[in-house]
C-alpha positions as CSV (number, residue, x, y, z in Angstrom):
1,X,-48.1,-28.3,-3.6
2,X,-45.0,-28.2,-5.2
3,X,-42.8,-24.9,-6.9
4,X,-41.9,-25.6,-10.3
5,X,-39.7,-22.7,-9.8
6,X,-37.7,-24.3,-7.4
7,X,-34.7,-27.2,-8.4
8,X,-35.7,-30.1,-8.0
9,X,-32.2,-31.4,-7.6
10,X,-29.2,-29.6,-6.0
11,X,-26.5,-29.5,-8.5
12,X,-24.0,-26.6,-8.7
13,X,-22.6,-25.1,-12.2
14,X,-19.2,-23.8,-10.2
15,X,-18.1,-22.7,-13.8
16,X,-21.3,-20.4,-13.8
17,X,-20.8,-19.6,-10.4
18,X,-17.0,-18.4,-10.4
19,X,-18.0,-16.1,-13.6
20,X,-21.0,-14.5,-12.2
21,X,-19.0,-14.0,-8.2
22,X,-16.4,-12.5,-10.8
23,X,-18.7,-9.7,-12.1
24,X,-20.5,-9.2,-9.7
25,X,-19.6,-5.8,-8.0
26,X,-17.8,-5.3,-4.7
27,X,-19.4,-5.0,-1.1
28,X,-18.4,-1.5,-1.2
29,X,-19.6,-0.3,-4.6
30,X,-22.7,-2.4,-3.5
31,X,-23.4,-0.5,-0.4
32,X,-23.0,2.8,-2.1
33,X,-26.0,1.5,-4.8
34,X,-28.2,0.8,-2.0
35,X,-27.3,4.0,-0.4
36,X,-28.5,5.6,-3.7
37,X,-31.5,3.4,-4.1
38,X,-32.4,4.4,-0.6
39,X,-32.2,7.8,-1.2
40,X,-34.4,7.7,-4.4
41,X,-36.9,5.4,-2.3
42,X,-38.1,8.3,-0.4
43,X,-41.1,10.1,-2.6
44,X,-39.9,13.8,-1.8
45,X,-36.4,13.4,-2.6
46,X,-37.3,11.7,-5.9
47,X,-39.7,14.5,-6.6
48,X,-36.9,17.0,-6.3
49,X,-34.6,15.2,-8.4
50,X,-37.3,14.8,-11.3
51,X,-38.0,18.3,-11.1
52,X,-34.2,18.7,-11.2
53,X,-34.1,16.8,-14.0
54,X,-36.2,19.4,-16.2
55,X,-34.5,22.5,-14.5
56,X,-31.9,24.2,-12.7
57,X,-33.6,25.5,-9.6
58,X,-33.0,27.2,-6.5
59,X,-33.9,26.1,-2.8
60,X,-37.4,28.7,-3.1
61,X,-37.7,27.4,-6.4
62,X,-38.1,24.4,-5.2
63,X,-40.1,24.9,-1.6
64,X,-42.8,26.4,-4.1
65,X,-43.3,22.9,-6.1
66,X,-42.9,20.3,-3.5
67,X,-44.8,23.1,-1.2
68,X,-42.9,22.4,1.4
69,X,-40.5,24.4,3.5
70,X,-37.4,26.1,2.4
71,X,-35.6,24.0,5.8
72,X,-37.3,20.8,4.5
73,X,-36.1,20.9,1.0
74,X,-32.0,22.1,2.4
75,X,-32.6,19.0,4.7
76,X,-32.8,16.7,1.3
77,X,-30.8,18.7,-0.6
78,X,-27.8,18.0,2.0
79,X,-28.6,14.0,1.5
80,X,-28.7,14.7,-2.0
81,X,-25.7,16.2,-2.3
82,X,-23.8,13.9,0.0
83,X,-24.6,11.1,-2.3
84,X,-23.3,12.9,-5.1
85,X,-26.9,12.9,-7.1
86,X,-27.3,17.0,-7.2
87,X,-24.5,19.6,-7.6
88,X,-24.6,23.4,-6.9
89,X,-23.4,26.8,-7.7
90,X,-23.7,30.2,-6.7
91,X,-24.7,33.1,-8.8
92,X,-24.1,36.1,-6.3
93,X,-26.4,35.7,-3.5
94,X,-28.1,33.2,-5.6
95,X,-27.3,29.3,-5.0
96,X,-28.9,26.9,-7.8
97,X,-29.0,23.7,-7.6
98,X,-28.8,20.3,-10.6
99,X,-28.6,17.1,-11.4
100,X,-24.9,16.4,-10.5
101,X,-24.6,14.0,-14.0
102,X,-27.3,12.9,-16.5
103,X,-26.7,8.9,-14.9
104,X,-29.2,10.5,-12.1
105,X,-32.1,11.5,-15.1
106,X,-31.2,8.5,-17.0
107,X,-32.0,5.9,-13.8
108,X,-35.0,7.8,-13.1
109,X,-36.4,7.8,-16.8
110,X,-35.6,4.1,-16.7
111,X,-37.6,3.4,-13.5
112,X,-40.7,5.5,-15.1
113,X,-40.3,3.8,-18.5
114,X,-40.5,0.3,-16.4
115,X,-43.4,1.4,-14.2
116,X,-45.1,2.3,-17.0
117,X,-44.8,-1.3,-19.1
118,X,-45.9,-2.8,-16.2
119,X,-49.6,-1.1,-15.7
């Protein structure tokens, strides 16, 4: 059984090659996209961002929707916020948290948008 989406004969386009390998991004700024991917991969974090995404909300806030612990949802919010995908500030003894840029809502709108095409 053959794969008509394999080549059926190995010849290079190095002129294609050289400008793709020249747009394609670094190592580095790959590793960070995976890092981010990763991140989103796990179905609690991307719950918290989504809500996020609708409102700024503080850790109890949050505990209540994802009802999970207030020490659960600073856990993710730490990885969150070490990636750079939610931002904070402090309203007396009050700390509320975002979406650190609208790139985050835009990637996750995009994911939802292509999930839903595809069923």
């Amino acid at each position: 059984m053959t794969d008509n989406a394999i080549c059926s004969t190995e010849v290079v386009d190095y002129k294609k090659v050289k400008i793709v390998l020249n747009a394609l991004p670094k190592d580095t700024d790959n590793r960070s996209m995976a890092d981010l991917f990763k991140a989103l991969s796990d179905p609690s974090r991307l719950r918290i961002v989504q809500a996020l995404a609708l409102a700024e909300l503080c850790v109890c806030d949050l505990a209540a929707i994802m009802d999970i612990s207030i020490s659960a949802i600073s856990h993710q919010l730490r990885l969150l916020r070490s990636l750079k995908l939610v931002k904070f500030r402090k309203s007396g003894k009050m700390v509320y948290y975002s979406l650190d840029d609208d790139h985050v809502r835009k990637i996750t709108a995009l994911t939802r948008e292509h999930i839903s095409e595809k069923q």
